[in-house]
C-alpha positions as CSV (number, residue, x, y, z in Angstrom):
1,X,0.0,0.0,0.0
2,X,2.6,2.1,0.9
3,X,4.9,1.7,-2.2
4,X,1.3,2.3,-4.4
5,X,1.1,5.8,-2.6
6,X,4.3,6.7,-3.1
7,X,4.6,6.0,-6.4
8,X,0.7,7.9,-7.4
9,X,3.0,11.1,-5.5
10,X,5.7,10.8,-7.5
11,X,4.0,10.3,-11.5
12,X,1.4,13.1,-10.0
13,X,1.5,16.2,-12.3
14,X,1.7,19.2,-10.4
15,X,-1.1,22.1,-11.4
16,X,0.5,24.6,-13.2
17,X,-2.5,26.7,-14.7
18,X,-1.1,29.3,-13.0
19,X,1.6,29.8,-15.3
20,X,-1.3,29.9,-18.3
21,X,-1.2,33.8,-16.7
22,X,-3.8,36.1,-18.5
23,X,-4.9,33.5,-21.4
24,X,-6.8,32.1,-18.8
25,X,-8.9,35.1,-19.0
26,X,-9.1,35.0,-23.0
27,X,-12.5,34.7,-23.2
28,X,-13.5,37.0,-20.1
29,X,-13.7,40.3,-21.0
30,X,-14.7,41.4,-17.8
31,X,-11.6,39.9,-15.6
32,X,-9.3,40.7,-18.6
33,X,-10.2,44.2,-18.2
34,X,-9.4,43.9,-14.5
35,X,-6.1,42.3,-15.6
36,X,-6.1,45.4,-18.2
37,X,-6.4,48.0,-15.4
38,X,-4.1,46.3,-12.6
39,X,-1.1,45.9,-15.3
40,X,-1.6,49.8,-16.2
41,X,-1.7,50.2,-12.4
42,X,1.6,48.5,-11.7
43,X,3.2,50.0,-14.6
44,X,1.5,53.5,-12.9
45,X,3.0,52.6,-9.2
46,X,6.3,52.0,-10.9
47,X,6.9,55.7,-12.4
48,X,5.4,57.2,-9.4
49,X,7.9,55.2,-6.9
50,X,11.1,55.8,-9.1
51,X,10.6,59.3,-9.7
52,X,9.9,60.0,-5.9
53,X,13.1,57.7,-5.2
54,X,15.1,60.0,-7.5
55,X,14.1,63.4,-6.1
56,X,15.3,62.0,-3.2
57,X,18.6,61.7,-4.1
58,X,19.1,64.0,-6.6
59,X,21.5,66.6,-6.3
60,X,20.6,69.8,-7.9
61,X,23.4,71.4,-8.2
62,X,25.3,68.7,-10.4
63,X,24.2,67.9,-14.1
64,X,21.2,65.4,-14.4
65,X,23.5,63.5,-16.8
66,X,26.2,62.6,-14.3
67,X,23.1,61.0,-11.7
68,X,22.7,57.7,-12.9
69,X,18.6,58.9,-13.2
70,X,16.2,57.1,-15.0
71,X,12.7,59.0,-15.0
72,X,13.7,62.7,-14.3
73,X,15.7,63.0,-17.2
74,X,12.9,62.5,-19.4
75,X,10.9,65.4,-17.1
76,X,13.7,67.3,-17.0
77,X,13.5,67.4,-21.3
78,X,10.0,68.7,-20.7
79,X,11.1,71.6,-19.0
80,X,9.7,70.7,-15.6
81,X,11.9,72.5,-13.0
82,X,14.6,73.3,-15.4
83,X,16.8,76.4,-15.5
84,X,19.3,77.9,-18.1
85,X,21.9,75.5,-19.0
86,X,19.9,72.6,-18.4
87,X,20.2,72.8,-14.2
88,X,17.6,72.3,-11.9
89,X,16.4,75.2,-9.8
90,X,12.9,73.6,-8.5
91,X,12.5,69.7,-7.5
92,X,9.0,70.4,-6.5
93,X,7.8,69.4,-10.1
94,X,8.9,65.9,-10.0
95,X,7.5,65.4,-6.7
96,X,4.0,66.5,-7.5
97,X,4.7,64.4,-10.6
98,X,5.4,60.9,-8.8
99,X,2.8,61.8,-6.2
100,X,0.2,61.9,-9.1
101,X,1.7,58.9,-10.6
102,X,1.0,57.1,-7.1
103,X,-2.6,58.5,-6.3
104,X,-3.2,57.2,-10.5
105,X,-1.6,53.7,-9.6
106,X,-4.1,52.9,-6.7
107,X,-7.1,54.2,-8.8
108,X,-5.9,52.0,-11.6
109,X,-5.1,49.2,-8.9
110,X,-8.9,49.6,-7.3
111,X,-10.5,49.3,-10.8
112,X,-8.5,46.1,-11.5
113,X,-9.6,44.9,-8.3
114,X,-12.9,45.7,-8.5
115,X,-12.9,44.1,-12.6
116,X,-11.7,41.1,-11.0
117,X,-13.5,40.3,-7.6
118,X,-17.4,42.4,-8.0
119,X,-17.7,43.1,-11.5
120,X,-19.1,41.0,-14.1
121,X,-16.6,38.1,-15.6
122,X,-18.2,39.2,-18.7
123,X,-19.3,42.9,-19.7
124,X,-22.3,41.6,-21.6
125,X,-24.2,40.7,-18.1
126,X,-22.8,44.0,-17.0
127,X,-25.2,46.7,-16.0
128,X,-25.3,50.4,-17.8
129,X,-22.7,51.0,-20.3
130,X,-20.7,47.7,-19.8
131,X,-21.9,45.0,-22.4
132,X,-20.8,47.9,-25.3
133,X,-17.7,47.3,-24.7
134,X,-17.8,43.5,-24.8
135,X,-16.4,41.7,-27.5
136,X,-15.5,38.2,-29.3
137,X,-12.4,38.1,-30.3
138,X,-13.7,36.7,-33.9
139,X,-15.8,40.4,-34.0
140,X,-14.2,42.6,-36.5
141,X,-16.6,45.3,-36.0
142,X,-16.3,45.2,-32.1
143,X,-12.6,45.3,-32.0
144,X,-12.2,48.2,-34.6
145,X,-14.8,49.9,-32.0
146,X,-12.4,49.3,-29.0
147,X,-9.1,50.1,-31.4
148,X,-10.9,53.6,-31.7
149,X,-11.0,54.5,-28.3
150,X,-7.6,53.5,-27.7
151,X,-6.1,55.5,-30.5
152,X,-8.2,58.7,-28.9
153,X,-6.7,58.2,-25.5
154,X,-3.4,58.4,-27.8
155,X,-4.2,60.9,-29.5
156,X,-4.8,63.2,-26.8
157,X,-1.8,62.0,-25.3
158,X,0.5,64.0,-28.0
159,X,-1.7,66.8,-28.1
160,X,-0.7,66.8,-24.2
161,X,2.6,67.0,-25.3
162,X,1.8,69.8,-27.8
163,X,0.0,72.1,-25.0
164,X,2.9,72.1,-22.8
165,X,5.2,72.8,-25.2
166,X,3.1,75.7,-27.0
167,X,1.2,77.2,-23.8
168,X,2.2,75.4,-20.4
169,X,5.6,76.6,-19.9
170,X,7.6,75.1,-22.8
171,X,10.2,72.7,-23.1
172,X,13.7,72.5,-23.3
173,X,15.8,73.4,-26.6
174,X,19.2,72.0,-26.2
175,X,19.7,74.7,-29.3
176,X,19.7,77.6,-26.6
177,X,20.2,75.6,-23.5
178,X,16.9,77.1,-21.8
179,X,13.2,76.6,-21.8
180,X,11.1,78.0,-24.2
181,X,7.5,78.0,-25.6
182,X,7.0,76.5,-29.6
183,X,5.2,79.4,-30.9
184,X,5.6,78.2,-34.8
185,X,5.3,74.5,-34.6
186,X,5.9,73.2,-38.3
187,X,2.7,72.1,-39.7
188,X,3.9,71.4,-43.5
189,X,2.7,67.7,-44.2
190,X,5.8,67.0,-46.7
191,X,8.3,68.4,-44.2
192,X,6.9,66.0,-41.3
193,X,5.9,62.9,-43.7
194,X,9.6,63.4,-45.3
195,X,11.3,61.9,-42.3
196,X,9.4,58.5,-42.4
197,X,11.0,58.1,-46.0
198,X,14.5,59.6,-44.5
199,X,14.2,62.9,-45.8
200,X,15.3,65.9,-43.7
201,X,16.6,69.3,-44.8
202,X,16.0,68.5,-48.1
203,X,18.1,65.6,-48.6
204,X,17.8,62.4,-47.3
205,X,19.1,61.1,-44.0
206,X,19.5,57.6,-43.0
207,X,18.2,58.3,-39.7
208,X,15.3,59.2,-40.7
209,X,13.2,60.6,-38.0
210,X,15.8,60.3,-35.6
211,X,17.5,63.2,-38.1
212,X,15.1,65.7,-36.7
213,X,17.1,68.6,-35.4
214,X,14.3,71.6,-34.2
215,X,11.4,71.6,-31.6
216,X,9.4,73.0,-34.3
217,X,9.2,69.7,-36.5
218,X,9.0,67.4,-33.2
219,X,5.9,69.2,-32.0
220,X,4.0,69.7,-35.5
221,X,4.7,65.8,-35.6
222,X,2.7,65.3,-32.6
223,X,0.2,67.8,-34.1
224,X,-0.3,65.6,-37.3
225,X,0.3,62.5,-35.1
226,X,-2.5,64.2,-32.2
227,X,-4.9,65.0,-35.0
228,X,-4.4,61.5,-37.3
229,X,-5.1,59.4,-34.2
230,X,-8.4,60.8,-32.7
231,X,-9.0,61.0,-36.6
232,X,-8.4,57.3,-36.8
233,X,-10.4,56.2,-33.9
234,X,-13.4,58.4,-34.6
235,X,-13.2,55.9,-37.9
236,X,-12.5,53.4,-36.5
237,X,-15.7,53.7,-33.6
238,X,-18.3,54.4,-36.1
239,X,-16.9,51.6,-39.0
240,X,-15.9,48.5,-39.3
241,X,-13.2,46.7,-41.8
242,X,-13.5,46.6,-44.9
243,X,-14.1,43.4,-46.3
244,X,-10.6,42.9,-47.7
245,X,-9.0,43.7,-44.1
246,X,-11.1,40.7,-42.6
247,X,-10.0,38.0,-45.5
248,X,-6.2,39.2,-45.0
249,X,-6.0,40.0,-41.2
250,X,-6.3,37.1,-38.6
251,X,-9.0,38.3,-35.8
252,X,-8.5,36.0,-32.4
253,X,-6.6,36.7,-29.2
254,X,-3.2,35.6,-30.2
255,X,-3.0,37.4,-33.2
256,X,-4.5,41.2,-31.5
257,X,-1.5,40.6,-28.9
258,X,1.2,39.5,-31.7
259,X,0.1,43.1,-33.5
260,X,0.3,44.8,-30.3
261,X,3.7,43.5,-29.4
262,X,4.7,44.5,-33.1
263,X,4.1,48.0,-32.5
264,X,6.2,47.9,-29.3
265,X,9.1,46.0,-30.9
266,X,9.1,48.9,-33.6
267,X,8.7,51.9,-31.1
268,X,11.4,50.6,-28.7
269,X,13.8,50.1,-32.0
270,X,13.0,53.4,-33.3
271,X,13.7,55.0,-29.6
272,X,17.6,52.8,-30.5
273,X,18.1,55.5,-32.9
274,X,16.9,58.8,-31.0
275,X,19.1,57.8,-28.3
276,X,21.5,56.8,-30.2
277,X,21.9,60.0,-32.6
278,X,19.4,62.2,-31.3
279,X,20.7,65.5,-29.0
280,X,16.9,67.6,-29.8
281,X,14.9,65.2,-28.6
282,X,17.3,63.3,-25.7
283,X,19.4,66.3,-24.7
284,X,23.2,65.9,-23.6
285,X,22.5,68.1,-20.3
286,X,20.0,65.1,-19.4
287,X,21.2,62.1,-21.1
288,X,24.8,62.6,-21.3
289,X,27.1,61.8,-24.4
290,X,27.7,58.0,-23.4
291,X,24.5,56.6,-24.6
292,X,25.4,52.7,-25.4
293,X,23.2,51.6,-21.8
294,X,20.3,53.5,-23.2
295,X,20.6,52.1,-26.6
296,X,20.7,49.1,-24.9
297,X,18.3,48.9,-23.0
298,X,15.2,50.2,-26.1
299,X,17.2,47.2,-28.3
300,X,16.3,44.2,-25.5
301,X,12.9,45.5,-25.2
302,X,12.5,45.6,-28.1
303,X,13.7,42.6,-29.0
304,X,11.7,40.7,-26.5
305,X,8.5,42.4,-27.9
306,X,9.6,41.0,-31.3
307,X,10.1,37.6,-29.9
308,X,6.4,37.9,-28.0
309,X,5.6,39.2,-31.3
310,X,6.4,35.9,-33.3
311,X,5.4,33.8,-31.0
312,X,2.2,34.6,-30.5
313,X,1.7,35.5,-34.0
314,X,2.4,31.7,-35.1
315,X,0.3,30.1,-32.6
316,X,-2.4,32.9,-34.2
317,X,-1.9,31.3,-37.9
318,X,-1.9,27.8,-36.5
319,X,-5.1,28.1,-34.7
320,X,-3.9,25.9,-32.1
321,X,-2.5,23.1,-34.8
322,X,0.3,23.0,-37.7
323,X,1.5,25.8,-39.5
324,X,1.1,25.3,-43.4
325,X,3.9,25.1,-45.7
326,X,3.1,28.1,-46.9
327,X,3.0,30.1,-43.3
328,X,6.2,28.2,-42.8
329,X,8.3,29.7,-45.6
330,X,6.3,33.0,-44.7
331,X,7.5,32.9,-41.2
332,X,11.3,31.5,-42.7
333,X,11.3,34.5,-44.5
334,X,9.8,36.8,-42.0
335,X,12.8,36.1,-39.4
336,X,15.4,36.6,-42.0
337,X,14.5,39.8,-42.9
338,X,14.2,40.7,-39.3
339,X,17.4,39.6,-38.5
340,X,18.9,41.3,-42.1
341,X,17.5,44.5,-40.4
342,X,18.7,44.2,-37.2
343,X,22.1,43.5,-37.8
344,X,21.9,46.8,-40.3
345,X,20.3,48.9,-37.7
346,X,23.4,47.6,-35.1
347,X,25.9,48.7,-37.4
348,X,24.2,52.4,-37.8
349,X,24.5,52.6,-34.1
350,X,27.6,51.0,-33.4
């Protein structure tokens, strides 16, 4: 008896569901919501915590550079409690910042909570508003609708950007080594557009938009970036896809979090080259001239974006089976291009 009871111990598999994380929650839209809001909140709680850490050992009287800072940098470029020559003369700023951050993080923390324990584990048996935003991840229509508010809330996002720069106090222009408001943002659509095809100052630059070089351009691109997004998801609310985009685009869970991670992967490669080359956007007063750690750190990201990227955007084209041989060679093909384009972006930055 003893040795059958050992041995049932011993071939017993242990429950790992756990590890299944939020695809357990695939087809409940109301806890994945929950799971939405608590990530946001963590991610919230984070940048609240390290900013407050860094005001508290910041030294204002020595270049932000020389610090070792992470997140006041970045407020620093914004021209929150910045000075001439790129020194801070008020750490009050960043305090109010990461207190807001905080007070954001347990709101965002008490709506996950609340998504997960009291509210429905799908929004269609919500009350009020609730079941519009529920969705099947086979709904076309639905998800365009959700994609719309999304790209609003990022839209307004740059036109936050915009606001401070134009009326709220400016930001900082390396140029001059102040402050200053953008009173002539450039709105041109062919001088804006030109840097995602690599052209800047009339020729072209294989930088591309990392070869901007004035405030002006960098806040008339949030203008047409602002203005194209709430654009987009005002189209996106009221439409659905076309029929073409529902015969060539894949519509289940997988696939909405392989596109997702694409658009990370590409923003955190793109941020390689800012850093990298970039003194108008990533000021040497805040960022220093040794950049290779930042540069770094954007190229991991966003390589493990890329790899959460693939990843889940096979599983999405094998629907839980084989790939064809088709989506084979497609995927062959796929990952030598990336690779092709990797390599070349490490030698621009090298």
């Amino acid at each position: 008896m003893t040795t059958t009871t050992d041995t049932s111990r011993a071939t017993a598999s242990p429950n790992l569901d756990w590890l299944a994380g939020n695809a357990r929650l695939t087809n409940l839209s109301g806890q994945l919501l929950g799971a939405h809001l608590a990530h946001a909140g963590l991610i919230m709680f984070w940048a609240g915590a390290t900013t407050i850490s860094e005001v508290g050992r910041l030294i204002p009287s020595q270049p932000i550079s020389e610090q070792g800072l992470t997140l006041l940098p970045h407020l620093a470029s914004l021209g929150w409690g910045i000075g001439s020559g790129g020194l801070v003369v008020d750490t009050y700023p960043y305090f109010v910042i990461g207190m807001l951050h905080l007070a954001a993080s347990a709101v965002l923390g008490a709506g996950g909570l609340f998504h997960t324990f009291r509210g429905p584990a799908i929004l269609k048996d919500g009350d009020g508003r609730a079941p519009k935003f529920h969705y099947q991840w086979s709904d076309a229509k639905k998800l365009s609708f959700i994609l719309g508010h999304h790209l609003i809330f990022l839209g307004l996002g740059a036109l936050g950007l915009v606001l401070k720069a134009m009326f709220f106090g400016g930001i900082y222009d390396t140029a001059i080594g102040d402050v200053r408001l953008i009173t002539a943002p450039t709105i041109d659509p062919f001088t804006i557009f030109g840097y995602l095809f690599g052209f800047a100052d009339g020729s072209w630059n294989p930088q591309g938009m990392a070869a901007v070089n004035n405030l002006e351009d960098v806040i008339g691109g949030h203008i047409w970036i602002g203005v194209l997004c709430i654009a987009g998801g005002a189209w996106h609310i009221v439409t659905e896809p076309f029929s073409w985009v529902k015969q060539a685009v894949i519509f289940n869970g997988d696939a909405i979090l392989s596109y997702s991670l694409a658009a990370l992967s590409l923003m955190a490669f793109i941020s390689c080259y800012f850093f990298a080359y970039n003194t108008t956007v990533f000021p040497t007063e805040f960022y220093g001239t040794y950049r290779q750690s930042y540069v770094a750190i954007q190229f991991v990201l966003g390589l493990v974006f890329l790899t959460g990227h693939s990843w889940h955007a096979l599983r999405a084209r094998s629907g839980g089976g084989q790939l064809s041989e088709g989506d084979s060679l497609r995927a062959a093909f796929a990952g030598f291009l990336t690779l092709a384009l990797l390599v070349a972006g490490l030698s621009l930055v090298s």
